[in-house]
C-alpha positions as CSV (number, residue, x, y, z in Angstrom):
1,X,-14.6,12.9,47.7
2,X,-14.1,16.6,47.6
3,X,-11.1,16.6,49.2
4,X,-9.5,14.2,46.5
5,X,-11.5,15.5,43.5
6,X,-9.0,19.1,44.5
7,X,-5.9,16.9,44.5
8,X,-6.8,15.2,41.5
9,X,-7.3,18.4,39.4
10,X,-4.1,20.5,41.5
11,X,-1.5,17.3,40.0
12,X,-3.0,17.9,36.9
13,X,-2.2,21.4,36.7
14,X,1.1,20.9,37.8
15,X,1.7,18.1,34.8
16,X,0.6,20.8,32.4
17,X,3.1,23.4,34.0
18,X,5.6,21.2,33.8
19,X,4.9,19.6,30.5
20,X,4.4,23.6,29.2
21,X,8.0,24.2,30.7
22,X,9.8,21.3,29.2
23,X,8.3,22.5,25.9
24,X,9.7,25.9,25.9
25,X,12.8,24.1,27.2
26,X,12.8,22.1,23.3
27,X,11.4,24.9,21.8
28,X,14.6,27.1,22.8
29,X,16.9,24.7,22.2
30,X,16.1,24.1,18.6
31,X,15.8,27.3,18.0
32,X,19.4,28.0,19.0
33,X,20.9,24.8,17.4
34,X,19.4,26.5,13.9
35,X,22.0,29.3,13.7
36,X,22.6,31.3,10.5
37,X,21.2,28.0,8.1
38,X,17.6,28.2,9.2
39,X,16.1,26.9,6.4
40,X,17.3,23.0,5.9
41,X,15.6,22.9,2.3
42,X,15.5,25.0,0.0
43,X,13.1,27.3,-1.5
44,X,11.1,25.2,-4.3
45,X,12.5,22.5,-4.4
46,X,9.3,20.6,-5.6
47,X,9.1,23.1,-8.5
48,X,11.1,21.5,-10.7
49,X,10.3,20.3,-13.6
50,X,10.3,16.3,-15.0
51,X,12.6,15.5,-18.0
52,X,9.6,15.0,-20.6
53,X,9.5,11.0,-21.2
54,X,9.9,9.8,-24.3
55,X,6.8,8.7,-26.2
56,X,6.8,4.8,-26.3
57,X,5.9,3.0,-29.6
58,X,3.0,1.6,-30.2
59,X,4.1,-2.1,-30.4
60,X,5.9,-1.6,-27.1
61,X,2.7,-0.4,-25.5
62,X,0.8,-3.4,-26.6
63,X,3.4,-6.2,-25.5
64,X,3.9,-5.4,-22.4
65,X,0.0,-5.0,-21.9
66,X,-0.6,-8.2,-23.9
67,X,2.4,-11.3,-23.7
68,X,4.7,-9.4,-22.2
69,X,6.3,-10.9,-18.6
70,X,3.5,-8.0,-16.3
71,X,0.7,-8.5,-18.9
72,X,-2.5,-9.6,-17.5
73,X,-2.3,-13.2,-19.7
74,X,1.1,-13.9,-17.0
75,X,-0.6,-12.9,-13.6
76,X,-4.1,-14.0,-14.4
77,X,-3.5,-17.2,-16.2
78,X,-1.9,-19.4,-13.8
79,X,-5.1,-18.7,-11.6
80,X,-7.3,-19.0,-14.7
81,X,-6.1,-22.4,-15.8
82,X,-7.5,-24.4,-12.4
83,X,-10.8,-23.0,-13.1
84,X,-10.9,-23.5,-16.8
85,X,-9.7,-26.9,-16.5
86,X,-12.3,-27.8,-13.6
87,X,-15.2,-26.6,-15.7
88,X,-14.1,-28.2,-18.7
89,X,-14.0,-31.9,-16.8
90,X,-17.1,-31.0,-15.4
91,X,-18.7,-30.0,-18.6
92,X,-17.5,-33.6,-19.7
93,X,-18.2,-35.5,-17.3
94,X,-21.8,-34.4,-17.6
95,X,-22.2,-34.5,-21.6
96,X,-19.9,-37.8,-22.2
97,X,-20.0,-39.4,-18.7
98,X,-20.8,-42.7,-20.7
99,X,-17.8,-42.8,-22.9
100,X,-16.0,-43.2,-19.0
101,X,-18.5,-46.2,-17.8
102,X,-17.4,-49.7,-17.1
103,X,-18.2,-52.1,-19.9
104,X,-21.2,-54.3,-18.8
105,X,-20.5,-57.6,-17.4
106,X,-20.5,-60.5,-19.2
Protein backbone atom coordinates (compact mmCIF):
# COMPACT_ATOMS: atom_id res chain seq x y z
CA UNK A 1 0.00 0.00 0.00
CA UNK A 2 3.00 2.19 0.63
CA UNK A 3 4.73 1.20 -2.09
CA UNK A 4 1.82 2.37 -4.46
CA UNK A 5 0.65 5.32 -2.34
CA UNK A 6 4.79 6.68 -3.55
CA UNK A 7 3.85 5.97 -7.17
CA UNK A 8 0.67 7.51 -7.04
CA UNK A 9 1.91 10.86 -5.65
CA UNK A 10 5.61 10.54 -7.95
CA UNK A 11 2.98 10.42 -11.48
CA UNK A 12 1.35 13.16 -10.04
CA UNK A 13 4.24 15.29 -9.76
CA UNK A 14 5.36 14.56 -13.04
CA UNK A 15 1.68 15.68 -14.51
CA UNK A 16 2.26 19.01 -12.77
CA UNK A 17 5.91 19.31 -14.32
CA UNK A 18 4.67 18.62 -17.35
CA UNK A 19 1.53 20.45 -17.38
CA UNK A 20 3.82 23.56 -15.76
CA UNK A 21 6.13 23.12 -18.94
CA UNK A 22 3.51 23.08 -21.53
CA UNK A 23 2.28 26.25 -19.90
CA UNK A 24 5.34 28.24 -20.27
CA UNK A 25 5.45 26.55 -23.67
CA UNK A 26 1.75 28.77 -24.52
CA UNK A 27 2.76 31.33 -22.38
CA UNK A 28 5.95 32.06 -24.69
CA UNK A 29 4.36 31.62 -27.62
CA UNK A 30 1.77 34.23 -27.27
CA UNK A 31 3.82 36.36 -26.04
CA UNK A 32 6.01 36.32 -29.22
CA UNK A 33 2.99 36.20 -31.64
CA UNK A 34 2.02 39.83 -29.90
CA UNK A 35 4.91 41.85 -31.59
CA UNK A 36 4.86 45.62 -31.72
CA UNK A 37 0.60 45.70 -31.50
CA UNK A 38 0.33 44.47 -27.95
CA UNK A 39 -2.66 45.94 -27.04
CA UNK A 40 -5.67 44.47 -29.31
CA UNK A 41 -8.19 47.25 -27.92
CA UNK A 42 -7.77 50.24 -27.36
CA UNK A 43 -7.42 52.43 -24.40
CA UNK A 44 -11.13 53.45 -23.31
CA UNK A 45 -13.00 52.24 -25.43
CA UNK A 46 -16.01 51.81 -23.05
CA UNK A 47 -15.59 55.59 -22.23
CA UNK A 48 -17.50 56.82 -24.74
CA UNK A 49 -20.32 58.49 -24.45
CA UNK A 50 -24.21 57.57 -25.75
CA UNK A 51 -25.83 60.04 -28.33
CA UNK A 52 -28.45 61.50 -25.78
CA UNK A 53 -32.01 59.86 -26.85
CA UNK A 54 -34.54 61.89 -27.76
CA UNK A 55 -37.33 62.58 -25.23
CA UNK A 56 -40.38 60.58 -26.39
CA UNK A 57 -43.95 62.31 -26.28
CA UNK A 58 -46.16 61.75 -24.00
CA UNK A 59 -48.85 60.02 -26.17
CA UNK A 60 -46.19 57.72 -27.57
CA UNK A 61 -45.27 56.73 -24.07
CA UNK A 62 -48.78 55.76 -23.25
CA UNK A 63 -49.66 53.68 -26.44
CA UNK A 64 -47.21 51.62 -26.52
CA UNK A 65 -47.68 50.86 -22.66
CA UNK A 66 -51.48 50.80 -23.21
CA UNK A 67 -53.02 49.36 -26.93
CA UNK A 68 -50.08 49.35 -28.54
CA UNK A 69 -48.85 45.76 -30.30
CA UNK A 70 -46.10 44.99 -26.67
CA UNK A 71 -48.73 46.58 -24.23
CA UNK A 72 -49.68 44.46 -21.49
CA UNK A 73 -53.70 44.38 -22.89
CA UNK A 74 -51.86 42.17 -26.13
CA UNK A 75 -49.65 39.69 -24.08
CA UNK A 76 -51.91 39.34 -21.15
CA UNK A 77 -55.34 39.22 -22.77
CA UNK A 78 -55.30 36.21 -24.79
CA UNK A 79 -54.47 34.36 -21.45
CA UNK A 80 -56.97 36.51 -19.55
CA UNK A 81 -59.91 35.82 -21.80
CA UNK A 82 -60.06 31.75 -20.92
CA UNK A 83 -60.29 32.63 -17.34
CA UNK A 84 -62.74 35.49 -17.60
CA UNK A 85 -64.88 33.55 -19.81
CA UNK A 86 -64.77 30.35 -17.40
CA UNK A 87 -65.73 32.36 -14.43
CA UNK A 88 -68.33 34.26 -16.11
CA UNK A 89 -70.19 30.70 -17.22
CA UNK A 90 -69.63 29.56 -13.87
CA UNK A 91 -71.01 32.55 -12.28
CA UNK A 92 -74.13 31.77 -14.54
CA UNK A 93 -74.52 28.62 -14.27
CA UNK A 94 -74.83 29.04 -10.54
CA UNK A 95 -77.19 32.26 -10.44
CA UNK A 96 -79.51 31.38 -13.59
CA UNK A 97 -78.90 27.57 -13.79
CA UNK A 98 -82.79 27.38 -14.13
CA UNK A 99 -83.23 29.54 -17.15
CA UNK A 100 -80.95 26.27 -18.78
CA UNK A 101 -83.36 23.37 -17.23
CA UNK A 102 -85.51 21.13 -19.34
CA UNK A 103 -89.18 22.10 -19.47
CA UNK A 104 -91.06 19.62 -17.16
CA UNK A 105 -92.78 16.80 -18.75
CA UNK A 106 -96.09 16.78 -19.79
Amino acid sequence: LNEVSKRKAAAIEKLRQSAAAVNRAKMAESDEGKGKGGNVVKAGFLNKSKPEAKAVPFWKRWYEKTIGPQSMLWVVGPIAKNYVIFIGCSVFFHYKGDLLALPPPV
